[in-house]
C-alpha positions in Angstrom: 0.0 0.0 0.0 3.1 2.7 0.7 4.2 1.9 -2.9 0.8 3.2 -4.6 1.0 5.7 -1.5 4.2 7.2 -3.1 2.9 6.8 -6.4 0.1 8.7 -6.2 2.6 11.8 -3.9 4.5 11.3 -7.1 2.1 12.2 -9.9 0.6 14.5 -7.2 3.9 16.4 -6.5 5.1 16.3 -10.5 2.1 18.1 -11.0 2.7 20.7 -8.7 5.8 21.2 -9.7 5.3 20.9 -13.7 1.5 22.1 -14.3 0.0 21.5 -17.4 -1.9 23.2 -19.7 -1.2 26.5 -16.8 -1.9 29.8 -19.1 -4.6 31.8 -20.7 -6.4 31.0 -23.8 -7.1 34.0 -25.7 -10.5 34.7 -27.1 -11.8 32.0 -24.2 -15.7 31.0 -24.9 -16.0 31.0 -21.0 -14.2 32.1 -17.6 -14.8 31.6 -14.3 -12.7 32.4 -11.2 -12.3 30.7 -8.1 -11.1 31.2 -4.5 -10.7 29.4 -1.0 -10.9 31.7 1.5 -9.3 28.8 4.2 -6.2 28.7 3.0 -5.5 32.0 0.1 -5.7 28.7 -3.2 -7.2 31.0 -6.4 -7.6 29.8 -9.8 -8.8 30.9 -13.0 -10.1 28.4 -15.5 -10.4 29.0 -19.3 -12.4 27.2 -21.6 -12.4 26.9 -25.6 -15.8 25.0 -26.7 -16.6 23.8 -30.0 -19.5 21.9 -31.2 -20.6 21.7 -27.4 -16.9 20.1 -26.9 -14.4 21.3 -24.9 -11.7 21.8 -27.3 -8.7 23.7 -25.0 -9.2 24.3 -21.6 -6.1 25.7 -19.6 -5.8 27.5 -15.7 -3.8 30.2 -14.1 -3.4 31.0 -9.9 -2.0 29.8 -6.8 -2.5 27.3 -4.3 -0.8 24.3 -2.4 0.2 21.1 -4.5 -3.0 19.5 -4.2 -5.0 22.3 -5.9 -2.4 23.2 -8.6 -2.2 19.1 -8.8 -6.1 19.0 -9.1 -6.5 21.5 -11.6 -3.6 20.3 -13.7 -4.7 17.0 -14.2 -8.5 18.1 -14.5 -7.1 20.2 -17.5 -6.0 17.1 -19.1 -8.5 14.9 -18.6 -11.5 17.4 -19.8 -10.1 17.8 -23.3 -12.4 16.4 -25.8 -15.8 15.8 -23.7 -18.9 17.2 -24.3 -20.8 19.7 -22.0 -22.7 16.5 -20.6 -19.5 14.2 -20.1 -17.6 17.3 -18.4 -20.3 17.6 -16.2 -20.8 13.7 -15.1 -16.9 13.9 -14.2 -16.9 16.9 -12.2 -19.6 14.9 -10.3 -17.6 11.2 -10.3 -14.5 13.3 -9.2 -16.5 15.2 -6.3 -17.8 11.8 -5.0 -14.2 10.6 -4.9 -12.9 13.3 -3.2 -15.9 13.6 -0.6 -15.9 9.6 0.0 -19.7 9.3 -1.3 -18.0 7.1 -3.9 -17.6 4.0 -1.8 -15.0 1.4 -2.6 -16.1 -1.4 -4.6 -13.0 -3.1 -5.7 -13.6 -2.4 -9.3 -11.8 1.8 -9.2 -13.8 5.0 -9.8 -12.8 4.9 -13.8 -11.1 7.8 -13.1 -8.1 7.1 -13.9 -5.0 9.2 -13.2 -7.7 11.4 -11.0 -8.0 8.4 -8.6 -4.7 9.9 -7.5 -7.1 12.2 -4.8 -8.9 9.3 -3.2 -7.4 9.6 -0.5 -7.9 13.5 -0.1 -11.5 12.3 1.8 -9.2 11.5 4.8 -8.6 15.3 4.8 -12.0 17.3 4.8 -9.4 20.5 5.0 -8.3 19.2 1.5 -11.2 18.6 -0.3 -11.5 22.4 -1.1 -8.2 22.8 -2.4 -8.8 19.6 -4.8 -12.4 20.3 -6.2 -11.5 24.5 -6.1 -10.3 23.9 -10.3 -13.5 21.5 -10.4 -15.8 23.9 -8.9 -14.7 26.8 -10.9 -15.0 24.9 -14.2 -18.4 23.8 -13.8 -19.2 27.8 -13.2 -17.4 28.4 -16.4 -19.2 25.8 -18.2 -22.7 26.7 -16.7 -21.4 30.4 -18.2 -21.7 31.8 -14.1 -20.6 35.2 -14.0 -20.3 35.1 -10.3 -16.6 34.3 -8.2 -16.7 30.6 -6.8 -15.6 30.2 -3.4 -15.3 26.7 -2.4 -17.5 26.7 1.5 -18.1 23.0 1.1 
């Protein structure tokens, strides 16, 4: 279990350190900005749709290694899904982090994301990870109003 332990810190920690996708996309079809007040994390998400796809989405801000982690790999894995699929994964990935998504031996099908299940042990945490998350699903809803993750 410390092996997958350290393997997830790893992929957790090389994002922090290496963010992808971290800039602004000009001409952006939708913004949205987001903030928890607990511990200073902000982010900025931009999205590019087409077709009702998300075509480019990318983030700029601050925060601890589990938000810039969180909204590095949620850049990557939001890339080619529709409104609807974007939406269903913002929702599989907040039951992971919140622990409604119990364990059933078979994984989340999250992926790489599955990286945060552990981030439920941490109720402190959980706003840092789903900060990116919440603020995406703003943008993508086309909210013109600041998140700030209370949950």
């Amino acid at each position: 279990m410390s092996d997958l332990r350290d393997l997830y810190q790893e992929l957790i920690l090389d994002h922090n350190n290496r963010p992808r996708n971290k800039g602004r996309i000009e001409g952006a079809d939708r913004v949205a900005k987001g903030h928890n007040p607990l511990c200073g994390d902000h982010v900025t998400v931009y999205v590019k749709l087409k077709d009702g796809v998300v075509e480019d989405v990318t983030f700029e801000g601050s925060g601890c290694a589990i938000s810039t982690a969180s909204a590095s790999l949620m850049t990557e894995s939001l890339r080619g899904k529709t409104l609807e699929e974007a939406k269903a994964l913002f929702a599989k990935f907040h039951g992971l982090v919140t622990g409604e998504v119990a364990e059933n031996g078979q994984g989340s099908g999250l992926g790489k994301l599955e990286v945060f299940s552990n981030v439920c042990q941490y109720p402190a945490r959980v706003k840092c990870a789903t900060l990116a998350w919440h603020t995406i699903r703003a943008a993508l809803e086309d909210k013109d109003e600041p998140v700030v993750t209370t949950e």
